[in-house]
Structures are given as structure tokens and as C-alpha cells.
C-alpha positions in Angstrom: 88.0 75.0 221.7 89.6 76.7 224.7 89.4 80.4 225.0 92.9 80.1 226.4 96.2 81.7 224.1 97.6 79.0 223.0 101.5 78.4 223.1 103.3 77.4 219.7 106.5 75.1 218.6 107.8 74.6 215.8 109.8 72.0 214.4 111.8 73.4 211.5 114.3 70.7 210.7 117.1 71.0 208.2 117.2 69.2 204.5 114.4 66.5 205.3 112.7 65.7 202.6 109.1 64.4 202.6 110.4 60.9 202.1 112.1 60.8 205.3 109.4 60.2 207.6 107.1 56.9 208.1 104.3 58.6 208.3 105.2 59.6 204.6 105.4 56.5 203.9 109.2 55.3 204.5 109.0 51.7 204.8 112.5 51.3 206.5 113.1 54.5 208.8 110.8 54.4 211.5 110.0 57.8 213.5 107.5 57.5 215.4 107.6 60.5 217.8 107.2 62.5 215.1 104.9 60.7 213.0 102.8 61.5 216.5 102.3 64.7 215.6 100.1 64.2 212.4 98.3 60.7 213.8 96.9 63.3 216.6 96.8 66.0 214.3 96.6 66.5 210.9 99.3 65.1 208.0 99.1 67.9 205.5 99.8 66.5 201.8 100.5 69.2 199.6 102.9 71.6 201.7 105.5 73.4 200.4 108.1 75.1 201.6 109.1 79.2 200.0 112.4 78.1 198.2 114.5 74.6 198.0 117.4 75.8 200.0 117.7 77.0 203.8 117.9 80.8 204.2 115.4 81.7 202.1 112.6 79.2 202.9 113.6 80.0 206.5 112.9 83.9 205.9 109.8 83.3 204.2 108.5 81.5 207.2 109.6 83.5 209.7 107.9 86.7 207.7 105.0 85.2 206.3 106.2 86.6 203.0 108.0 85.7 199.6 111.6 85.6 200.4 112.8 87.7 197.6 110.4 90.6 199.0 112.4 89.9 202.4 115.9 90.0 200.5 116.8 86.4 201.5 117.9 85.1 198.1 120.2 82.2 199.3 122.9 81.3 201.4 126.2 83.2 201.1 126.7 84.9 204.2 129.5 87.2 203.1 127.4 88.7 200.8 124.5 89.3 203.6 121.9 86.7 200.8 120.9 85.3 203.9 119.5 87.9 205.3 116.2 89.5 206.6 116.2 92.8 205.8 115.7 95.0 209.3 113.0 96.7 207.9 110.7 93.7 208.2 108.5 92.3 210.8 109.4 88.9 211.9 107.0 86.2 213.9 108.8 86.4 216.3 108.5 90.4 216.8 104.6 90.3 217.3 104.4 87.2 219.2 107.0 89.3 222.0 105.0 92.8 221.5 101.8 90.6 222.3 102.9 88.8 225.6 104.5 85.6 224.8 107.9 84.4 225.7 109.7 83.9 222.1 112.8 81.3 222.2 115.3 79.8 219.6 116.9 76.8 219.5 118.6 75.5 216.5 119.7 76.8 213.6 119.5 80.8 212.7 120.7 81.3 209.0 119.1 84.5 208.4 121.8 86.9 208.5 125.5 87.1 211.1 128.9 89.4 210.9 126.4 92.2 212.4 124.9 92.1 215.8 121.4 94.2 214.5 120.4 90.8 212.9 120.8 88.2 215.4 118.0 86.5 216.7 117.7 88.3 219.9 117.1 91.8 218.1 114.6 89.7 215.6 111.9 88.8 218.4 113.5 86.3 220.0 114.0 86.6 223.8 116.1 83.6 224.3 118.5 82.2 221.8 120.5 78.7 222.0 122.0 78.0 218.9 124.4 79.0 215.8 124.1 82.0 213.6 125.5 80.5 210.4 124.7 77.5 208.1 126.2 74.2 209.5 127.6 73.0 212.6 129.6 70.4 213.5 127.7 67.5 216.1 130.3 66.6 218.4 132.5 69.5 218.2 130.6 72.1 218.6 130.2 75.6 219.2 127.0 77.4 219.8 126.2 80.3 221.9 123.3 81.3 224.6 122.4 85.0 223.9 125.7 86.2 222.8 127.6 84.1 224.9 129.6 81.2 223.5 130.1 77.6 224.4 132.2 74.6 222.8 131.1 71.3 223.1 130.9 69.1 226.3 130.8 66.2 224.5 127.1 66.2 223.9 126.0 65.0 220.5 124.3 68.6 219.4 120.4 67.7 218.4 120.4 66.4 222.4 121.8 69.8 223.3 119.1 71.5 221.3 116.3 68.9 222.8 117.4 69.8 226.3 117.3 73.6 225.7 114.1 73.5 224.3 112.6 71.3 227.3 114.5 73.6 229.1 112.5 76.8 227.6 109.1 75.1 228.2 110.3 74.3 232.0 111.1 77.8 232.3 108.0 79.5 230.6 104.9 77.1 231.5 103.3 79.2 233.3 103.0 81.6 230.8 102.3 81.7 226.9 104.9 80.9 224.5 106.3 80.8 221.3 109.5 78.6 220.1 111.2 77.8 217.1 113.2 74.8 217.4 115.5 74.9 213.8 117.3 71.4 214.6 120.4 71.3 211.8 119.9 67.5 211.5 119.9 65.7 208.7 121.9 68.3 207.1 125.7 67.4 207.0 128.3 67.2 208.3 126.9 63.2 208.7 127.5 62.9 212.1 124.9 60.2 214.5 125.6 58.2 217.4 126.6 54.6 216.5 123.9 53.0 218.3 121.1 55.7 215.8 123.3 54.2 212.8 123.9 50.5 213.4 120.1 49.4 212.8 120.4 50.5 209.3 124.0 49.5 208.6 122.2 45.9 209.8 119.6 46.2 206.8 122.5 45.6 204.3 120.5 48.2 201.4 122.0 51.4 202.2 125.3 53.4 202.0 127.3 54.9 204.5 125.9 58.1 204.1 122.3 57.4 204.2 122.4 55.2 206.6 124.0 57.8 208.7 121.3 60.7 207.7 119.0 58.4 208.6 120.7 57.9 212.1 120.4 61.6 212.7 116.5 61.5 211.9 116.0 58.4 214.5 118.0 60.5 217.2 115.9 63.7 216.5 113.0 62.1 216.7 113.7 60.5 220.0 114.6 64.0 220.8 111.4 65.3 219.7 109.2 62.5 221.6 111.0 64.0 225.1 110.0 67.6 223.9 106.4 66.2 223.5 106.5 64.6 226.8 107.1 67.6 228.8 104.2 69.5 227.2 102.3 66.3 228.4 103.9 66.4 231.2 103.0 69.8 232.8 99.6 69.9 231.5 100.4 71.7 228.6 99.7 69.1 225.3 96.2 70.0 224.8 96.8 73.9 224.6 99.8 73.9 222.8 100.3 73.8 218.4 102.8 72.0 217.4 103.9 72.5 213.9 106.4 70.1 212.0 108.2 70.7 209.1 111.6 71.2 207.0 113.2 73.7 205.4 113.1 72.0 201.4 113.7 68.7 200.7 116.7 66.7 200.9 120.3 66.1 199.3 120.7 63.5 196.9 124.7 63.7 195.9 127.6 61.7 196.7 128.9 58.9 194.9 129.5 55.2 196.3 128.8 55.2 200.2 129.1 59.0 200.2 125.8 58.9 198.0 122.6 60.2 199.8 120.2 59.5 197.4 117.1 58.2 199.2 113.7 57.6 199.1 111.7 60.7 198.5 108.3 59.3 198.1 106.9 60.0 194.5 108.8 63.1 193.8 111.5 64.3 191.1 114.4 66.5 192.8 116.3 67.1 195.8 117.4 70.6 197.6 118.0 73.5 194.6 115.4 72.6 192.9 111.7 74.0 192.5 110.9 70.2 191.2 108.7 68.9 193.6 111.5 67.2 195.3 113.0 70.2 196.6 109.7 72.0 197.5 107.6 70.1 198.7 108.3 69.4 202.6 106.9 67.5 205.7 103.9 69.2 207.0 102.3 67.8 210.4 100.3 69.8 213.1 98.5 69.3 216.0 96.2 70.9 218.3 94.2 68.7 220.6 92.0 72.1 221.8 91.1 73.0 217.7 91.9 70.9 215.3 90.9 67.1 214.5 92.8 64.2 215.1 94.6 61.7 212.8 93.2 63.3 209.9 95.1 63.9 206.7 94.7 67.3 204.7 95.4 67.4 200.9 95.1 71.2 199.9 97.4 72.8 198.9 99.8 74.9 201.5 102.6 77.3 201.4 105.3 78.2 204.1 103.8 82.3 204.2 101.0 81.0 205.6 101.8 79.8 208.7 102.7 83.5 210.5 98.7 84.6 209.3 97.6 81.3 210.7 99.6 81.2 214.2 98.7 84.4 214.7 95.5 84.3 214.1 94.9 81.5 216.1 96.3 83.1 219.4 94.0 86.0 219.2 96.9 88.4 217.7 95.5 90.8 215.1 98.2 91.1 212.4 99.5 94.1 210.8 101.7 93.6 208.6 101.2 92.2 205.2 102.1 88.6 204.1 101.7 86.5 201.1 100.3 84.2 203.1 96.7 83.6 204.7 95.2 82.1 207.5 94.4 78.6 207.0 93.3 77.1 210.4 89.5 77.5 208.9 90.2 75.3 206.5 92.3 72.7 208.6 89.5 72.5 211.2 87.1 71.4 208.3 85.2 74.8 207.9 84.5 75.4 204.1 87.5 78.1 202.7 88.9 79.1 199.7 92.8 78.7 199.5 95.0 80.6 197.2 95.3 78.2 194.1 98.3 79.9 193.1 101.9 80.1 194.0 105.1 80.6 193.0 109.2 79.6 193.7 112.5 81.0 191.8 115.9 79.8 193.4 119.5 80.4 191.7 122.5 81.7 193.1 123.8 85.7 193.1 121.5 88.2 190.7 117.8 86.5 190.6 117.3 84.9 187.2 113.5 84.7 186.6 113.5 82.0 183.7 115.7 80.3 185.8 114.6 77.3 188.3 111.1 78.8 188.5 107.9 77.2 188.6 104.5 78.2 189.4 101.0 76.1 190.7 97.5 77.1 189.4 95.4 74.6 190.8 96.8 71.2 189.5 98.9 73.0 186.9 102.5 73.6 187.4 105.0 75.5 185.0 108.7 74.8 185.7 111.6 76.9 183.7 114.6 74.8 184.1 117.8 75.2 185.7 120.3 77.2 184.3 123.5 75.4 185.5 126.0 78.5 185.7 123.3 80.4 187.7 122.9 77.6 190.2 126.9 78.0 190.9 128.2 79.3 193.9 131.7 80.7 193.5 134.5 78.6 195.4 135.6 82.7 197.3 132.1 82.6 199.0 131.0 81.7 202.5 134.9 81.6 203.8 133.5 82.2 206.9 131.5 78.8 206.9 134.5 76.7 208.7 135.3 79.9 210.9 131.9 80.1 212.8 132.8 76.7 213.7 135.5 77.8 216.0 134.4 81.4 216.5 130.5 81.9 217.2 129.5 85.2 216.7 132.2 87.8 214.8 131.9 90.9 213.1 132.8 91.1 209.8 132.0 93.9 206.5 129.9 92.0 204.3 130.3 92.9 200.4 127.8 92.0 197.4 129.8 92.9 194.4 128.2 91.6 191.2 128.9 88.6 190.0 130.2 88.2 186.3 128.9 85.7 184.5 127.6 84.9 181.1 124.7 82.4 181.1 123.1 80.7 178.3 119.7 81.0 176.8 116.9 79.7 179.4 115.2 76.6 178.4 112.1 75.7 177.3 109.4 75.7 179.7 107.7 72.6 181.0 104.2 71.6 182.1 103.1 69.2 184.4 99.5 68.1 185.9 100.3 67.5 189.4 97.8 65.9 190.3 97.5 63.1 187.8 101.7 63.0 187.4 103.0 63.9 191.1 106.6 62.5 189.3 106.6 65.3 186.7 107.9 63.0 183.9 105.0 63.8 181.5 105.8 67.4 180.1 101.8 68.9 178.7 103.4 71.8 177.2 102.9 70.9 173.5 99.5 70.0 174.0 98.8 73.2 176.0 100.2 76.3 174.4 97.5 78.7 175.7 97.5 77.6 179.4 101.7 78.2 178.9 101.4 81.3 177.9 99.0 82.4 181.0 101.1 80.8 183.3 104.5 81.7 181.8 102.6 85.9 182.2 101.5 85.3 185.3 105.2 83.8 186.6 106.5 86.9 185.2 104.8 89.3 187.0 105.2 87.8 190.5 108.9 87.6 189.9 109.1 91.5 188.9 106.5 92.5 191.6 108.9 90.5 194.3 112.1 91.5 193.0 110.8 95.3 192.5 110.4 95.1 196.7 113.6 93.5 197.1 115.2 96.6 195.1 113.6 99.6 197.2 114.6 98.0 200.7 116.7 100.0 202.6 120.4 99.6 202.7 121.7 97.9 205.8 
């Protein structure tokens, strides 16, 4: 191992699920730029993301803590539920008070309509992107540190590859830190023809799945140029490269509008703490400390990659996470990981019976969905469209509560993940007891995390 600081990317992609790799075991969509990553690295297993939808899993990375105790609770905009609150310490922030260059590119989602949470006054020292939760890929609009530009008839994941080579051009001489949030596969379906036609040729897809998978074969291509300049200016061996999504992918649509795909073994899509919708692409690599072509089957949670990068560059953290550092563990020393976590996702006012689950070990507990809570309301996110045209404006954002009368919360389920990775066989019945530990335990996370969300500080 070098005694060198090490410079970090990572990949955050947008509504990939783990199924939508070939390293995970896609027998049609080939990727092999990123599939790169883990054959000389490590292909992590069991990695889950914070929450099954964007804002929130993003905030949970970037803080290295639950995103309820971060007040990112979904992805309404208007409402500021996207949000980090200012009061918290992002990645980004110690990485920039410790000497690295800190870049964007991509995707921002955690919070817009007020200048104190854009990127730049989050850590980041350069920005290339868009603030809110979709983009258009040919006509575009994103903006370079406050100032905007429309498209030039670019496709937009090339943009965002160029800026980020651009970044490492600019900065290889010194240590850095970037956070490339690409937006694909998440819609609008937009993909070069040439990224598409291949699997319109296969004859076994629709419209729209072929076309997600278009946008995966162009990012990774993408990707592949991004690890070529590392390689390029010396930089590959001393550089981490982490790869991952933000929760797992969309499976709606009917006839060729229909994305359902292959997800490997998994129940769920995005929205759901199923396994499906939580658990996400996880490849690293490290040539100067970590082995090579190695898979990893522990399991590992989004809050603990800030402890972990950190740690790994020497920086002495501060500020408290849910997370822990688990580059021990990855380079084969002997560790003890938490065995324990937890996910709770609806929309508006946290429901804490509803779309929960929690792991002990092998043991998962999953409340069901509640379908009213999961609604968002057809007034929200007006802006959406808007930042399309307009990239950056200021607007009041209002969180009136929400009226609505939900039914009972179901029964809840239990599942041995490691014997029935599907969830189809529910143990409840047969284990009262451990249901009643876990259902405790559940519990009290969800009114420890939503106590902190309550005593933040009004923005």
C-alpha cells in the first residue's frame, strides 16, 4: 500500500438495479467498462443502498448517516423533502477542509429554490450538472457553478463523461475527490440509436427496456473513457473507484412502455424496501489496497462509505455516522460488521409500519406498503418541467401537512435472506418471538431517527 492520499470517484448512477450489469449476471446487456471495476476490484454482494428512491439514498451517502436523521425523506422539491439539512456535514465538506479538490458532475437532488444548498456551498468546488430530479438528454439544460447552459446537441451522459475527464485533467496533480451522479437509466428514455439498435435486434424486449438498456451501454462506454484517463496520467493505481446506484430500478409501463427487467433474484423495484429496491450495484477498486477480482458477500450499507473513504485518505473524521469503516474488512483483515440495519420509505409524514424493513444477520422483517402513504399528490414537484428550461430559480418552499386517512398497517413479514434471497417464503408464523424482537428493535430506530429529524433547525 502506498503512503500516498489517495484520490476518489464515485459512480452514483440513477435507478440501476442490480440486475442491470453483466457482472451481475445479465446474460443480454453487456457492460464491460464497468463490470472492470469489480474484476480488478472487488464485486460487493450484499450492498444496499439508505432508501429505494433518489434524494434520500443520495443524502444518506453523501452524510454517512440515516437519511431521516439528515431530513431527506423523499423527493418533492417544493416541499424542501429532498433536502440536506445545512446543519450537516457532507463528504464533500471534509474532503475540501482537508486538501482535496471536490467536483460534481451529474445529478444533485438534495435540495434547489435556495442558493445556501447548492452543491458549491455543500463541499463541492466545481459543479457540472442539474439541481433537480430529471433532465432531459438531448435538450438539455445544466449549469457550471451557477452558470447555465442549453444543450449543444450533445447526448447528456457524454457531457457529464467529458466534464468529469475534464476535472481529473484539471486536478492530476493534486488529490481529489468526485462524485459523478450520471441521471442515466432513469427516464426520460432517451439513448442514441446506435446504444439501442443491438437490443431492438434481439427481438425479447420492449421499447422501453431496450432503450434503458441503451442508456446503460452508452454510460458505460462513458465510464471506460473516464477509466482511461486515470490510466492514462498515471493515476489508476492510486485512485478508488467506487460504483454504485441510487436503489434499484423501475419496473412500470404497460406494452412497450413496460420496464420490467431482469433484476437478478430479487422481489421489487424503486419504492420499495423489498430487496429489489434496496439492494444496488456495489463494485470498488483500488489497485494500491485492495485485492483484485475478488467478490465480497457481507453485508454493506450506503453510511458506510463516508467512514470508509475517509478513512482510507488519512482524514480523521469528526462527525458522527451510522456508518463504519469497512476497508478492514474488504482487504481481507478479520472485522466485525454491523449485522443490523434498517430502511422506511413513504411519501409526506414518515409512517413507521409503513414500507419498513429491518436485517439482523440473515433475518429480515418487512411491514408492507401502505398504498395511500406511497402517493405523491398530483400539486407536487410543479417545478420538475420548469428546471428544464430554467436551471437554477428561487422559489419559497412550503411543507403544509398533508391530509390523509390511511388504513391499518399490515401484518408483518419475515424472510431468511440468505436461504430465500426472493422473499416469497414469509417465517413469521413459525417465528413469533424473533418478530417481536425485530418488530421492537425497528421501532426504536424509526423514533430515534425521526426524533433527530424533528430538532433540526429550521432552514
Amino acid at each position: 500500500m502506498t503512503s500516498k492520499r489517495p484520490n476518489i470517484i464515485v459512480f452514483l448512477t440513477d435507478d440501476q438495479g442490480y440486475g442491470d450489469l453483466g457482472i451481475y449476471g445479465n446474460p443480454d446487456l453487456d457492460t464491460p467498462h464497468i463490470d472492470r471495476i469489480g474484476q480488478e476490484g472487488l464485486c460487493l454482494n450484499q450492498h444496499y443502498t439508505a432508501s429505494p428512491i433518489c434524494a434520500p439514498a443520495r443524502a444518506a451517502f453523501l452524510t454517512g448517516r440515516y437519511n431521516h436523521r439528515v431530513g431527506a425523506l423523499s423527493v418533492e422539491s417544493n416541499r424542501g423533502l429532498d433536502r440536506i439539512a445545512l446543519g450537516e456535514t457532507t463528504i464533500a465538506d471534509i474532503f475540501k477542509a482537508n486538501g482535496y479538490a471536490t467536483g460534481m458532475v451529474g445529478k444533485w437532488h438534495n435540495g434547489l429554490h435556495d442558493m445556501r444548498y447548492h452543491p458549491n456551498n455543500r463541499g463541492f468546488d466545481e459543479f457540472a450538472g442539474f439541481l433537480n430530479g430529471g433532465m432531459n438528454y438531448w435538450n438539455w439544460i445544466i449549469e457550471y457553478n451557477g452558470q447555465p447552459k442549453w444543450s449543444d446537441g450533445r447526448y447528456l451522459t457524454d457531457v457529464f463523461t467529458q466534464d468529469a475527464i475534464e476535472f481529473i485533467e484539471r486536478h492530476k496533480t493534486e488529490p481529489f475527490f468526485l462524485y459523478v451522479a450520471y441521471n442515466a437509466p432513469h427516464g426520460p428514455l432517451e439513448a442514441p440509436e446506435k446504444d439501442v439498435q443491438p437490443f431492438e435486434e434481439m427481438e425479447k424486449f420492449t421499447q422501453a427496456v431496450c432503450l434503458t438498456y441503451g442508456m446503460i451501454r452508452r454510460m458505460d462506454t462513458g465510464i471506460g473513457q473516464i477509466l482511461d484517463t486515470l490510466t492514462q496520467h498515471g493515476l489508476a493505481e492510486d485512485t478508488i473507484v467506487l460504483y454504485t446506484s441510487d436503489n434499484g430500478p423501475v419496473h412500470l409501463g404497460k406494452g412497450e412502455n413496460d420496464q420490467t427487467r431482469y433484476n437478478g433474484p430479487f422481489r421489487g423495484m424503486k419504492y420499495d424496501v423489498l430487496e429489489g429496491g434496496i439492494r444496488v450495484p456495489g463494485l470498488i477498486r483500488w489497485p494500491a489496497g485492495l485485492p483484485q477480482g475478488e467478490t465480497y458477500d457481507e453485508m454493506l450499507h450506503f453510511t458506510d462509505w463516508m467512514p470508509t473513504l475517509l478513512n482510507a485518505c488519512g482524514i480523521d473524521m469528526q462527525t458522527p455516522t451510522d456508518g463504519m469503516d469497512v476497508m478492514p474488512a474488504l482487504q481481507g483483515e478479520p472485522e466485525k460488521l454491523p449485522t443490523k440495519r434498517f430502511w422506511q420509505f413513504n411519501r409526506y409524514d414518515p409512517v413507521g409500519t409503513c414500507n419498513a424493513a429491518m436485517r439482523d444477520g440473515e433475518w429480515k422483517l418487512y411491514w408492507p406498503r401502505i398504498e395511500k402513504a406511497m402517493k405523491k399528490m398530483r400539486s407536487d414537484n410543479p417545478p420538475y418541467q420548469k428546471n428544464h428550461d430554467v436551471p437554477h430559480f428561487l422559489m419559497n418552499v412550503e411543507n403544509p401537512p398533508v391530509e390523509r386517512t390511511l388504513s391499518p398497517p399490515g401484518d408483518p413479514e419475515l424472510y431468511n435472506i440468505g436461504n430465500d434471497p426472493h422473499e416469497n417464503i414469509d417465517l413469521a408464523q413459525q417465528q413469533p418471538d424473533r418478530v417481536h424482537h425485530m418488530k421492537r428493535e425497528l421501532e426504536t430506530w424509526f423514533e430515534a431517527v425521526e426524533a433527530d429529524r424533528r430538532h433540526l433547525a429550521p432552514s
